[in-house]
C-alpha positions, 0 to 999 in steps of 0.5 A: 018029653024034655027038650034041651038045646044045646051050644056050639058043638064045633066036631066035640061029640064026646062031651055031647055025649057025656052031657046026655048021658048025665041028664038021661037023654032019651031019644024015644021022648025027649028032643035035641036042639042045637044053636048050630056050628055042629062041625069044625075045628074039633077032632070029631066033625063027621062023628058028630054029624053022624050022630046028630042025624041018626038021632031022626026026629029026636034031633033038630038044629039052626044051621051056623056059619061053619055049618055054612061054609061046610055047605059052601066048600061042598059046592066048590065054591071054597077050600078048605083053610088050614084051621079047617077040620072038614076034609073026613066029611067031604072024603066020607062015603055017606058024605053027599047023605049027610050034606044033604041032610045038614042043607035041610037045616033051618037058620031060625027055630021055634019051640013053645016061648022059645026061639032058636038061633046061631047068631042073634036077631038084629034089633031092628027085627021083631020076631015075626019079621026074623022069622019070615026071612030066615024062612026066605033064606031056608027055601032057597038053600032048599031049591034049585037057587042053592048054588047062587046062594053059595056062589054070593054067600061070602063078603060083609056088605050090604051092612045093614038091611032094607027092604028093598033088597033082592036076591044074593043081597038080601040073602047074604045080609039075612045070613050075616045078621042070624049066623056071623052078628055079634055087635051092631047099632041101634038101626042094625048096621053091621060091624063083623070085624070084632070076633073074640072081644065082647066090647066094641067101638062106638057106635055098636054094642052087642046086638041084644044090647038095645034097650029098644030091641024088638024082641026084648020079650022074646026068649031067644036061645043063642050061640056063635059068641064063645067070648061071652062065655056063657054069661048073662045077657040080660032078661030072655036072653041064653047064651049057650056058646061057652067055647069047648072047642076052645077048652071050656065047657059045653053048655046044655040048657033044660027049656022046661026048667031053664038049668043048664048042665055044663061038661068039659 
């Protein structure tokens, strides 16, 4: 079995398809795992949810805020805006099929050393305490919580976490840190305004660029930041958000060897 991971699909099937041609994906033993944004603004959205999900056990993703909001306008609690490419899911007749499925989604995977997520993990976190409120936040979108969920999703505050925080607070700042974080401070307050440059002001650098991070040993494979095109971003660290839906290519990474193969 080989697994690869790969970026930000944001509705762009047919390069994924050229991409698992060209390594000779094999659904019967190797396995997909996607940093999350499988939809929006690309021309082929409900394809490549369709896609995805009957790919069965051979596909998995961490759920990423265009994920989100697909989720969130599907529960009445947003309209679609007019960058928005979602309306053919929605009008679908296997659409409540494939909502359902996508709410199933985890913010935060594992496989082997590797762990998987759309955004990042604050520096204040260590693996194990990622871990366990991405778990928090996924069983609420998988209980009868969901709709509050949706209902208090939107918004940038609390900027930063603590432990003290309870329900869509708590909620809200968990999503934020794994599904919208680019660039933080060393104690993990928030700065969510920045979204195409990759400097900010200081004090906020970009999330994993704190020499006291907690999971500075951890191998994380990432999204979200199509800024970065792909680059190194230090030691365990993967990018794969290299911006196909903005005409760059789209990254597949092979976890066994650690190569990428990029299609446009």
């Amino acid at each position: 079995m080989t697994r690869y991971a790969v970026g930000d699909i944001q509705g762009c099937l047919d390069p994924l398809l050229q991409l698992l041609e060209t390594v000779s994906f094999d659904p019967s033993c190797d396995q997909l795992i996607a940093v999350g944004d499988l939809i929006n603004r690309g021309p082929k959205s409900l394809e490549t949810l369709r896609f995805c999900k009957n790919l069965g056990d051979s596909f998995t993703t961490v759920l990423g805020n265009h994920d989100l909001h697909l989720l969130a306008i599907a529960h009445g609690v947003r309209s679609p805006t007019p960058k928005d490419s979602l309306n053919e899911i929605l009008a679908a007749p296997d659409s409540d099929e494939l909502l359902n499925w996508l709410q199933q989604q985890s913010l935060l995977l594992s496989t082997g050393d590797y762990t998987l997520v759309h955004a990042g993990i604050p520096p204040i976190w260590d693996l194990m305490k990622a871990q366990s409120l991405a778990a928090e936040v996924s069983a609420v979108l998988r209980s009868n919580k969901s709709a509050e969920y949706f209902q208090h999703m939107y918004g940038n505050q609390p900027l930063q976490w603590s432990d003290d925080l309870r329900g869509p607070a708590r909620w809200r700042v968990i999503t934020n840190y794994l599904t919208r974080m680019r660039f933080c401070t060393v104690d993990g307050i928030l700065e969510l305004e920045s979204k195409d440059a990759i400097a900010a002001p200081e004090p906020y650098r970009p999330w994993f660029d704190f020499e006291n991070r907690k999971t500075r040993q951890n191998k994380i494979i990432f999204g979200h930041w199509a800024a970065l095109e792909g680059r190194d971003c230090g030691p365990n660290l993967f990018a794969l958000d290299t911006g196909c839906v903005w005409g760059g290519p789209m990254r597949l990474m092979n976890l066994e060897s650690q190569t990428y193969t990029e299609q446009f």
